[in-house]
N, C-alpha and C positions, 0 to 999 in steps of 0.2 A: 826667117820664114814668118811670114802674116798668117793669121787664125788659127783655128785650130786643125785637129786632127782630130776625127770624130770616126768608133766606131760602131754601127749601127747593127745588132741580132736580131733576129725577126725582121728584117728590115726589107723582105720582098713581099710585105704582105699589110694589112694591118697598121695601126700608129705607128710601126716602125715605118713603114713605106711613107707616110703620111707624116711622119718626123724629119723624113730627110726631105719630103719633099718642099716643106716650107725652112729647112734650114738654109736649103740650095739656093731659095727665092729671096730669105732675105739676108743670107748670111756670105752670098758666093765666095768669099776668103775662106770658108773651111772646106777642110779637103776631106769629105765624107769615105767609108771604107763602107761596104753594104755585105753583111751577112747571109744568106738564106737557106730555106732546105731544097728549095726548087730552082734547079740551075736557070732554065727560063724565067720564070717569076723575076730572081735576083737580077739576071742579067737586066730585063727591061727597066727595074727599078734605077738601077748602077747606071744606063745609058739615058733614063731620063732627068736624071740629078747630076751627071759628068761627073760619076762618083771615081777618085783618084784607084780605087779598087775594088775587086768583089770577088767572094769567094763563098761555096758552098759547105754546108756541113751535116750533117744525122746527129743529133745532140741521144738519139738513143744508141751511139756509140762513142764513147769515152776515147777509141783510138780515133776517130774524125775530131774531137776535141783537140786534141795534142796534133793535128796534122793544122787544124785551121791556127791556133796558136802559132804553130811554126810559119804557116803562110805568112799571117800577119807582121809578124817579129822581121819578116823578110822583105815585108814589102812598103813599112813604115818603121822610123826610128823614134819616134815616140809617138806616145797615143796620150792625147788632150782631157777623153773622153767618151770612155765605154756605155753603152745600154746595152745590159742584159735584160734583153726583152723579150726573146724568144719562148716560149711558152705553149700550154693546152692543157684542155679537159679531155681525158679519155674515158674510155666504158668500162668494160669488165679489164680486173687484175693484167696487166702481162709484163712479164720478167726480163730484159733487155738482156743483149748479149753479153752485160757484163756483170748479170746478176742481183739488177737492181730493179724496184717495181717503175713502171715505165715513168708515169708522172712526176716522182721525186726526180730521178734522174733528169727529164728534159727541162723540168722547173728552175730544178735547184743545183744538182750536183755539176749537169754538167757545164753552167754558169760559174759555180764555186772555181772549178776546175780550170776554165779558161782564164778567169778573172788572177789567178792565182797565175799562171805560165804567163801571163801577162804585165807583170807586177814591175816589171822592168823599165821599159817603154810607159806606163804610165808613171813609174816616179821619175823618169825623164822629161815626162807633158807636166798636163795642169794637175795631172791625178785624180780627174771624177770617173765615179763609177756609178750607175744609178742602174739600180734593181726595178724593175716595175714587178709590182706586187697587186694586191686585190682587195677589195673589200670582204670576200671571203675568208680572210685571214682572222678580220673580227668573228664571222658571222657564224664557219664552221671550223677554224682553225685549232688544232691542239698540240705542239709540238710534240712527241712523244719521243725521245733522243732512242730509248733500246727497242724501237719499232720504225723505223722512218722508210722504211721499205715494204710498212703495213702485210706483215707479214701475219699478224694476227686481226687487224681485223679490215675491213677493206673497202669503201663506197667512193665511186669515181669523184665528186663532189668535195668529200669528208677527204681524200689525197690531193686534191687540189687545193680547199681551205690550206690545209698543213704545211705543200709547200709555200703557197703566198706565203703564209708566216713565218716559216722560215728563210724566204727572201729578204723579209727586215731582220732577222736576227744575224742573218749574214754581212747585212749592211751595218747594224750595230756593231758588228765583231770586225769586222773588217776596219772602222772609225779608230776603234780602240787601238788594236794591233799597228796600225797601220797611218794613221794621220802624221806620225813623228817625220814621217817620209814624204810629207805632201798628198799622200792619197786623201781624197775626201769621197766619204762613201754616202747616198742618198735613197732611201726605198721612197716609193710612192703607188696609189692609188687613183691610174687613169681618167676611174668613172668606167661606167658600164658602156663599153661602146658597138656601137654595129659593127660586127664583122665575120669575118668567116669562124671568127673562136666555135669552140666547141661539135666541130663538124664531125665529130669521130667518138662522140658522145650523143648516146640516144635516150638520156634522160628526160620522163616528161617537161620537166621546169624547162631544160637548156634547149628542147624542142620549142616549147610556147614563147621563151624570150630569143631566142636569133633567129629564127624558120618562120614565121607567121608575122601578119602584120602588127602583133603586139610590139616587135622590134620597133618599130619608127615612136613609138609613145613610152615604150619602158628604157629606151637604150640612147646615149649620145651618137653624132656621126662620126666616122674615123678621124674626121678633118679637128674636133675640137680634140681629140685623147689623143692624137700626134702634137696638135698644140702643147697639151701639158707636156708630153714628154721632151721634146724638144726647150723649152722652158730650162729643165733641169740640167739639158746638154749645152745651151747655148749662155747660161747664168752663168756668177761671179758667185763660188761658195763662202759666205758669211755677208754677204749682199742681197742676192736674189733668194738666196736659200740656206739653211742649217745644216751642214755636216752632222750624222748621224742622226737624225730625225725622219719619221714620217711622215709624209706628205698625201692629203685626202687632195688629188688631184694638184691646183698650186699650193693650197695651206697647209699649216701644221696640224697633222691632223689632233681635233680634240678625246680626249680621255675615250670618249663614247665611240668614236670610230675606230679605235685600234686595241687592241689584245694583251690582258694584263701581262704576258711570257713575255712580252718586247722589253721588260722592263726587269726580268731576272738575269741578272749577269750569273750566277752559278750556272744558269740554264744554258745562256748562251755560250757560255767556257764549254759547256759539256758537246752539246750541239757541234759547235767549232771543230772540235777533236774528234769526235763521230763522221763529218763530214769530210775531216781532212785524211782520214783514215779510208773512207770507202774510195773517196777521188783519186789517194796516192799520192797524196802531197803532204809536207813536211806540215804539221800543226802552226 
């Protein structure tokens, strides 16, 4: 078999759409797999890239997590190369069917969660798994391990920094645990880019930067933060890029762009076990 096996979340929308659709253009040997929450959306994506598969999922249900996992598992025998890129900003608190505050869950957990039922098929491929995370993760980011469902305290923004930052510690934890196997795990930071983000979020700030013409002056177009990401899917890790580092779009990101917790391993053992506990999977 020639290329890879590439699968793409978020990928009916957004630089995930915008990921595959320049991997399609210049990579045609890989056999792209397309994610999405909207069966149209993905389909059209899946039909304009000659994606080898596509399949739909609600990442605010943990049992559509374990059903696209098994799809997957079913419908490739290994996987080359994950992006868990699926993602959102949401408004007020709401508590998913499986007991989790929405945002953690769609961010973070139920990536964890995939990426782990997946673990198989990736140490069969190349084993990359690349987190897209945020600059948020600097700006409002706090992991709090005995709150991560901010159950005490709550702003759509302040849950969104925290999961981004939990994305690289995941990706961190993941390197650790997990590189002896071949997995090489990457978080990264797109860039701010135009898109439908934040639509389900009526924040002034995330009003004045996607909804208004500030977008076109404060924000990248999807076509360069599908670039980056695709970068990370279509690289040679310890070539193109660092196993277990962050990445401020292509670079390493510097001290100043990333958050001092990336860098506590106590924090991130604890994390780890927190997370592997709410998702149901073995630490």
């Amino acid at each position: 078999m020639t290329g890879r096996t590439i699968v793409v979340t978020g990928g009916s929308d957004g630089i995930g759409a915008e990921a595959a659709r320049q991997i399609a253009r210049a990579r045609p040997e890989h056999r792209l797999v397309i994610v999405g929450r909207s069966a149209q959306k993905t389909a059209a994506v899946a039909r304009e890239v000659a994606a080898a598969a596509q399949f739909t999922a609600d990442y605010t249900r943990l049992d559509d997590v374990r059903r696209l996992a098994a799809d997957i598992r079913g419908s490739v025998d290994r996987i080359d190369a994950l992006a868990n890129n699926a993602g959102g900003i949401f408004g007020e608190r709401t508590v998913t069917v499986d007991g989790n505050e929405k945002t953690f869950q769609v961010n973070l957990l139920a990536p964890f969660l995939l990426t782990h039922l997946l673990l198989e098929p990736l140490c069969a491929g190349d084993g990359i798994v690349v987190n897209t995370s945020s600059a948020s993760a600097r700006i409002v980011g706090k992991v709090d391990v005995d709150d991560l469902n901010h159950e005490q305290t709550y702003a759509p923004m302040r849950a969104y920094g925290d999961a981004k930052l939990a994305n690289i510690l995941f990706s961190r934890g993941l390197h650790t645990r997990y590189r002896s196997t071949g997995v090489n795990a990457v978080a990264f930071d797109p860039g701010n880019v135009r898109t439908g983000f934040g639509a389900e979020n009526d924040g002034l700030l995330t009003r004045l930067l996607y909804r208004t013409p500030l977008s076109r002056l404060a924000l990248i177009p999807p076509e360069k933060g599908g670039a980056n990401l695709a970068h990370f899917l279509t690289g040679t890790p310890g070539v193109d890029w660092e196993p277990g580092l962050f990445y401020s779009q292509r670079k390493p990101a510097r001290p100043w762009q990333t958050n001092r917790q990336v860098n506590d391993e106590a924090l991130i053992d604890r994390f780890w076990h927190r997370a592997a506990q709410l998702a149901g999977v073995e630490p």
